[in-house]
C-alpha positions in Angstrom: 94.9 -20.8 -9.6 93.2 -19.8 -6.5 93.8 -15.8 -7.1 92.0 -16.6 -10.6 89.0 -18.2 -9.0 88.6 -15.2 -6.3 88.7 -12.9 -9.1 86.3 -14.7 -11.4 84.0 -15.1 -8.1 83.9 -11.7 -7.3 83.2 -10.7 -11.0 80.4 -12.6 -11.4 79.0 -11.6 -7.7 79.4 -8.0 -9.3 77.7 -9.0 -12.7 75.0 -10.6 -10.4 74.8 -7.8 -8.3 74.6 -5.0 -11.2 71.8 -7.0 -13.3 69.2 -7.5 -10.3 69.4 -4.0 -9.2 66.4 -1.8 -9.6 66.5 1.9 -8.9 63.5 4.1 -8.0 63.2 8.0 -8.7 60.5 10.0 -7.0 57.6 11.0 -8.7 57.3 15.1 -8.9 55.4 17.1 -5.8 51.9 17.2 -6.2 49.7 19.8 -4.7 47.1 19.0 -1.7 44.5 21.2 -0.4 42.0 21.3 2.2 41.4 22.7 6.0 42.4 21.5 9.1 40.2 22.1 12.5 41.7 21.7 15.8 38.8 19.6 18.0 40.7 19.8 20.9 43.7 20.4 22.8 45.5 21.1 26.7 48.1 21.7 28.5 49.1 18.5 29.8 51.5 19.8 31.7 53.2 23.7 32.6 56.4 24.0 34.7 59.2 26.9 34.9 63.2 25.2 35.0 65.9 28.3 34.8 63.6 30.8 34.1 61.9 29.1 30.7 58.6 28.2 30.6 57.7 24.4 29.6 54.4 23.2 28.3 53.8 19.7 27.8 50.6 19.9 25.2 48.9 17.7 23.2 46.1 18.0 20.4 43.3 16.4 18.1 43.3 17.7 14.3 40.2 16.9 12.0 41.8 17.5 8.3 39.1 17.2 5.4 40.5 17.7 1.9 43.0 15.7 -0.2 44.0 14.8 3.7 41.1 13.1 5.0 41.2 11.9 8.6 42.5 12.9 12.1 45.6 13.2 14.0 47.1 13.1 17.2 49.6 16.0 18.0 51.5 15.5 21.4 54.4 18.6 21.8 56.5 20.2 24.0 56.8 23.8 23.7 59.7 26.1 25.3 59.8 29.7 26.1 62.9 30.7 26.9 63.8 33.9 29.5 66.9 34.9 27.5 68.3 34.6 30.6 66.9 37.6 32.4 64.2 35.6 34.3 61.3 37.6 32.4 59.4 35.3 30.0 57.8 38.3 28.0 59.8 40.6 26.3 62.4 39.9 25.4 61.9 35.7 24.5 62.3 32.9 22.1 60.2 29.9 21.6 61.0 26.4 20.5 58.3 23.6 19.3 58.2 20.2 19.1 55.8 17.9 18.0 55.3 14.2 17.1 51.8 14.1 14.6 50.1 10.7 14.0 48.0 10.8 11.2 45.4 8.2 10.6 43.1 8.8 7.3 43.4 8.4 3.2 45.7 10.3 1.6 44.2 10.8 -2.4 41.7 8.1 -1.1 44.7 5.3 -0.5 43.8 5.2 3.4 46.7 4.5 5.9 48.6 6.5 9.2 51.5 8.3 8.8 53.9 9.8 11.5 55.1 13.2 11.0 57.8 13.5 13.9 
């Protein structure tokens, strides 16, 4: 009797389950366009560790266009020596960036975060 009722009971949590489930699909890319001006931007920051070059940086971005609205860029960008203690040639460069955007997007305003 009680392995009936445990099997009925999880039968109907899964009919329960099943019938109040909604799924969502994206909707298909859309294009944007637009420009983008950089109003300002440093170097917060410039220090050498094993022979690469660190720059601390950070950035305001004015975007007009299907993006309407500005943005915050703070990044870290990396030159590395290759290991030979000369920065240029030969090197490689790494960037990263956290972008907080604060605008309308298609005219629906809000911020977004592009890490």
């Amino acid at each position: 009797m009680k392995r009936i009722f445990v099997f009925t009971s999880i039968a109907l949590l899964l009919s329960i389950l099943v019938t109040n489930t909604t799924f969502a699909a994206a909707s298909a890319p859309t294009s944007a366009s637009g420009t983008l001006t950089t109003t300002s931007a440093s170097f917060d920051s410039v220090r050498v560790e094993g022979g690469n070059m660190i720059i601390d940086l950070s950035s305001t971005v004015a975007y007009t266009g299907t993006f309407n609205g500005t943005s915050t860029v703070h990044g870290i960008l990396i030159f590395h020596s290759g290991g030979t203690g000369v920065q240029f040639p030969p090197w490689r460069a790494n960037f990263h960036d956290v972008e907080v955007f604060t605008g309308t997007v298609n005219g629906v305003p809000g911020t977004i975060l592009l890490p």
